[in-house]
C-alpha positions in Angstrom: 2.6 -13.9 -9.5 4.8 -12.4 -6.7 4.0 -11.6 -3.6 6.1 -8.3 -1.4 5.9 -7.8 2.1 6.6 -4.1 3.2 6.3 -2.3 6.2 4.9 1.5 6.1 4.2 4.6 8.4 1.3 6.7 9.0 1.9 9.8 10.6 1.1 13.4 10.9 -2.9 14.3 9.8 -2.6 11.2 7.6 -4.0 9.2 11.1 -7.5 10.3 10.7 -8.3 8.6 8.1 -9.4 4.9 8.4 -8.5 1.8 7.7 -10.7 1.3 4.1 -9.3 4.8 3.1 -5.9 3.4 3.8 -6.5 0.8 1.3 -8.1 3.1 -1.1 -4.9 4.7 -1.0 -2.6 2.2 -1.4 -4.8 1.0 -4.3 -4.7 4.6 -6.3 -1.2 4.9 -5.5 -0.2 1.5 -7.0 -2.1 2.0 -10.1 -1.0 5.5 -10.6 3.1 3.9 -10.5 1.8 1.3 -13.3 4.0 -1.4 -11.2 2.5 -4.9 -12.9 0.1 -5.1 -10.5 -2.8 -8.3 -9.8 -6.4 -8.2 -10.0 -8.8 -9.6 -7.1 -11.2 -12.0 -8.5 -15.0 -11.3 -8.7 -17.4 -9.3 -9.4 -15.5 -6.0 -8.6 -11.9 -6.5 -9.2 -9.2 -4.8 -7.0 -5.9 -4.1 -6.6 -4.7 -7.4 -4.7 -3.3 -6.0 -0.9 -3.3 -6.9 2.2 -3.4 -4.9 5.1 -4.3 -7.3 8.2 -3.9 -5.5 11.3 -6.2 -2.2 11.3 -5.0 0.7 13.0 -7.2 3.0 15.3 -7.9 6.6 13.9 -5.5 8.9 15.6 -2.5 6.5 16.2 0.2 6.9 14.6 2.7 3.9 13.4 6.1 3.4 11.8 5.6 -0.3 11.6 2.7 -1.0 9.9 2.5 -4.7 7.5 1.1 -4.4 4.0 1.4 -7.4 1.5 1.1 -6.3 -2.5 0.9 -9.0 -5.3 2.4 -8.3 -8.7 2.2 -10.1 -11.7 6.0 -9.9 -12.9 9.1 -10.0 -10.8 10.4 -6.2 -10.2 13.4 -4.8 -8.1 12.1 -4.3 -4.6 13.6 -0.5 -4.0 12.0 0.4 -7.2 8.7 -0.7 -6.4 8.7 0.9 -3.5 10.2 4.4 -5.1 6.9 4.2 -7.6 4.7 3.6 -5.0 6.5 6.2 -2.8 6.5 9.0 -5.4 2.5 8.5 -5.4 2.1 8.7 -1.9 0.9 11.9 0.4 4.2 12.8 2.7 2.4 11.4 6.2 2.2 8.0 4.2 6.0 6.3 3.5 6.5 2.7 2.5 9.6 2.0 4.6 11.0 -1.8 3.6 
């Protein structure tokens, strides 16, 4: 299991939507780019991310921190291209 730190943006009509829809997101987005991605444990197994600081709706941000686990080492630029190419426009991971 390895764990990569990015940061990401959130701009344009992308800021209305909250934090849990954020996450939703990211989740979709992850499994649509079938990167090797890690299961939460329990009843309702998720995606495995992190977003810890919560942004308010209406803010926008171009350095936002998101941690993603995956189960087998992959390039960094090319998990973030996967994830990228699944992503609305107003959402970019940046590094």
């Amino acid at each position: 299991m390895k764990k990569y730190d990015f940061t990401f943006e959130k701009k344009g009509k992308m800021v209305y939507i909250s934090h849990l829809d954020v996450m939703m997101l990211f989740r979709r987005a992850v499994r649509r780019a079938a990167v090797p991605f890690v299961l939460t444990k329990g009843f309702s197994p998720r995606v495995k991310i992190s977003i810890p600081k919560a942004l308010k709706l209406g803010v926008e941000s171009s350095n936002e921190e998101m941690s993603l686990w995956l189960n087998d080492e992959m390039a960094r630029d090319e998990v973030m291209r996967l994830i990228n190419m699944e992503l609305p426009k107003e959402i970019k991971i940046l590094n």
